[in-house]
Steps between C-alpha positions, in 0.01 A plus 500: 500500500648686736498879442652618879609312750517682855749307724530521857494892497565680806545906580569681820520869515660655806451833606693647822413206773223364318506214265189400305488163332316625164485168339605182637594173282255537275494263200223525198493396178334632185397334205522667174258656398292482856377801707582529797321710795755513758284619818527626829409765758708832525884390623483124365842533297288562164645784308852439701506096280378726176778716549756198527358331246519816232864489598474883680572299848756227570398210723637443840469097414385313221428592127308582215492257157345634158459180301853415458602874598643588806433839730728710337260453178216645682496819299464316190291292586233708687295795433381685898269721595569600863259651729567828599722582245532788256478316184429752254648838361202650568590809218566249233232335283424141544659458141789652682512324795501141328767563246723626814406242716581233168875692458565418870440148400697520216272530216624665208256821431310396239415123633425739831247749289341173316392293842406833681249588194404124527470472856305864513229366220460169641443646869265784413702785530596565151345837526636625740887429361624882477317623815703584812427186711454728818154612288399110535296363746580273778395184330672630164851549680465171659444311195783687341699420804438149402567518154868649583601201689398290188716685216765245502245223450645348889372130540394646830324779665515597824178727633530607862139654570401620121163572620575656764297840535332441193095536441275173385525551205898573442569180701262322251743625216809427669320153593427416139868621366642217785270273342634552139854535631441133624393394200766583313797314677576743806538326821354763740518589868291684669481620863186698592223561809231491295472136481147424391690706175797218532219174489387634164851482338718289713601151391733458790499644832740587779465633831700640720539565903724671713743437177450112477301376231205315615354382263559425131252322310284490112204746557299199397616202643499780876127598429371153367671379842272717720142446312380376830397897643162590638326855545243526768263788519392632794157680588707645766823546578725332788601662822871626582511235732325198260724621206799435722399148649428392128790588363674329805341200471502498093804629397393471145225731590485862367183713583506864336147663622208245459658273201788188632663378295619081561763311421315169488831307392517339905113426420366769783233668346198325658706588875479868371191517412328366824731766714336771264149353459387743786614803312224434162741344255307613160702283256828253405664527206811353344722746331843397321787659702659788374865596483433751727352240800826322410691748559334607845564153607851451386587789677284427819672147487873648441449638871441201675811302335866527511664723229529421169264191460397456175126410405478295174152464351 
C-alpha cells in the first residue's frame, strides 16, 4: 500500500539573475510502512523535496499523494523534523514542549499530557519530564525533537538529518527509536550523510544528484545486485601516475592508499591483478557491497549521463 506518492515534483528558486533548479521532476514512491533514506551530497534537492512534501513549500510542477490524501493534507498526515531548525522551547520542559506541540495539532490537553507521558516513558526520558530541556544534552533534545513530530500519531515522519551533530552513542538511540517507529506503522523518510547509519535502517533508498533522483531502489534487492566486489591489498601502494592509468583503464576501479577495491561485475579482476602484480599484492577478498560503495558509484555514474536518468536495481 501506498503511503506517499511523490509525482513529478519540480522547484526552482530564483534569486536576482540567478535561477537554481533545486529539484527537477522527481517522482518516488513510498510504501507504507517502508523507510526510506533519501541520499545525496550537499545541494542534491534533499531537504528542498522534504520541505514540499511536509506541505511548508509548494511545488513548481507535480504533486504530493498521502494514501488517498492529497498535498493540502500534508500537515495531518506528517510529523517533520527539519534540519536546522529551532524545534524546541528551550525554557520549557519536555513535558511542556509535547503537550504544546500536541495543541498545535489539535489535541485536546489531556489526550496531549497522556501521549507526551507515554511517549517520554517509552523513549527514556521519563525523568527528565519537568527539567528545562536547554539542561538536556544533545542526544536528549534530539530524541525529544523526534518525539514532538510524533504527538499526533502522523502515519509519517519526516527526519531531515536527526543525527546530525550527534555523538555514537546518541545516534545509536535515535537509530533504535527509527527502528521502533517502523515497527509500529510509520512510514519514514529519512535524508542523512551518514549513510553507513542509513544501510542499517533503510528499507528503501533514494539518491539524489544535481536535484534529479538517480537512483531509487530496495536496499536489498540494490546490495544483493552488486555482491560481485573485490578488495585487493597492497604491500605497497600505487604511484600518482599508476593510480591514474588504472582508474582510466578500469573505471570500476577505486584505489584509496594500498587497498582497491573491484567491481568484478564486467569480470576484470584477473586484468587488475596482473597490472598490480609488480606492486606485492598481499591478498583478494570478496566483500558484499555496501550502501555507501553504492552510493559513490551512483553518484560517480550520474556525471557521465544526461540529467535525470533513473537507475532501477
Amino acid at each position: 500500500m501506498t503511503a506517499l506518492s511523490i509525482r513529478r515534483v519540480s522547484k526552482r528558486f530564483t534569486a536576482r539573475a540567478a535561477s537554481v533548479d533545486a529539484v527537477r521532476d522527481v517522482s518516488i514512491t513510498v510504501e507504507h510502512g517502508s523507510v526510506l533514506a533519501l541520499l545525496g551530497e550537499n545541494g542534491a534537492g534533499k531537504s528542498t523535496l522534504m520541505r514540499i512534501c511536509a506541505g511548508l513549500l509548494l511545488p513548481d510542477a507535480g504533486d504530493i499523494g498521502f494514501g488517498a490524501k492529497r498535498h493540502s493534507r500534508a500537515g495531518r498526515a506528517t510529523g517533520c523534523l527539519l534540519e536546522g531548525s529551532r524545534n524546541l522551547y528551550w525554557r520549557l520542559t519536555p513535558m511542556e514542549n509535547l503537550e504544546y506541540y500536541g495543541g498545535l495539532k489539535g489535541l485536546r490537553r489531556r489526550e496531549a499530557h497522556e501521549r507526551a507521558a507515554s511517549l517520554l516513558d517509552r523513549f527514556g526520558l521519563a525523568a527528565k519530564r519537568a527539567e528545562p530541556v536547554q539542561t538536556l544534552s544533545r542526544g536528549m533534545q534530539q530524541r525529544l525533537s523526534v518525539l514532538c513530530s510524533l504527538i499526533h500519531e502522523p502515519s509519517i515522519l519526516l527526519l531531515d538529518e536527526p543525527t546530525l551533530g550527534l555523538d555514537h552513542e546518541s545516534s545509536a538511540q535515535i537509530v533504535q527509536l527509527i527502528r521502533e517507529v517502523a515497527a509500529d506503522g510509520v512510514t519514514v523518510v529519512i535524508t542523512s550523510h551518514q549513510v553507513d547509519l542509513m544501510q542499517e535502517i533503510a528499507t528503501d533508498v533514494a539518491i539524489l544528484k544535481r536535484g534529479c533522483l538517480v537512483l531509487s531502489s530496495p536496499m536489498q534487492a540494490l546490495l544483493q545486485g552488486r555482491q560481485s566486489m573485490f578488495e585487493m591489498q597492497m604491500a605497497c601502494g600505487l604511484s600518482p601516475r599508476q593510480q591514474a592509468s588504472l582508474v582510466a583503464e578500469f573505471p570500476d576501479v577505486r584505489v584509496a592508499g594500498r587497498r582497491i577495491t573491484v567491481d568484478n561485475s564486467a569480470d576484470i579482476l584477473h586484468l587488475v591483478i596482473e597490472r598490480v602484480r609488480g606492486n606485492s599484492l598481499v591478498s583478494v577478498t570478496r566483500g558484499a557491497a555496501t550502501l555507501s560503495d553504492v552510493f559513490r558509484q551512483a553518484i560517480s555514474d550520474a556525471s557521465s549521463t544526461p540529467d535525470c536518468e533513473v537507475q532501477h536495481a
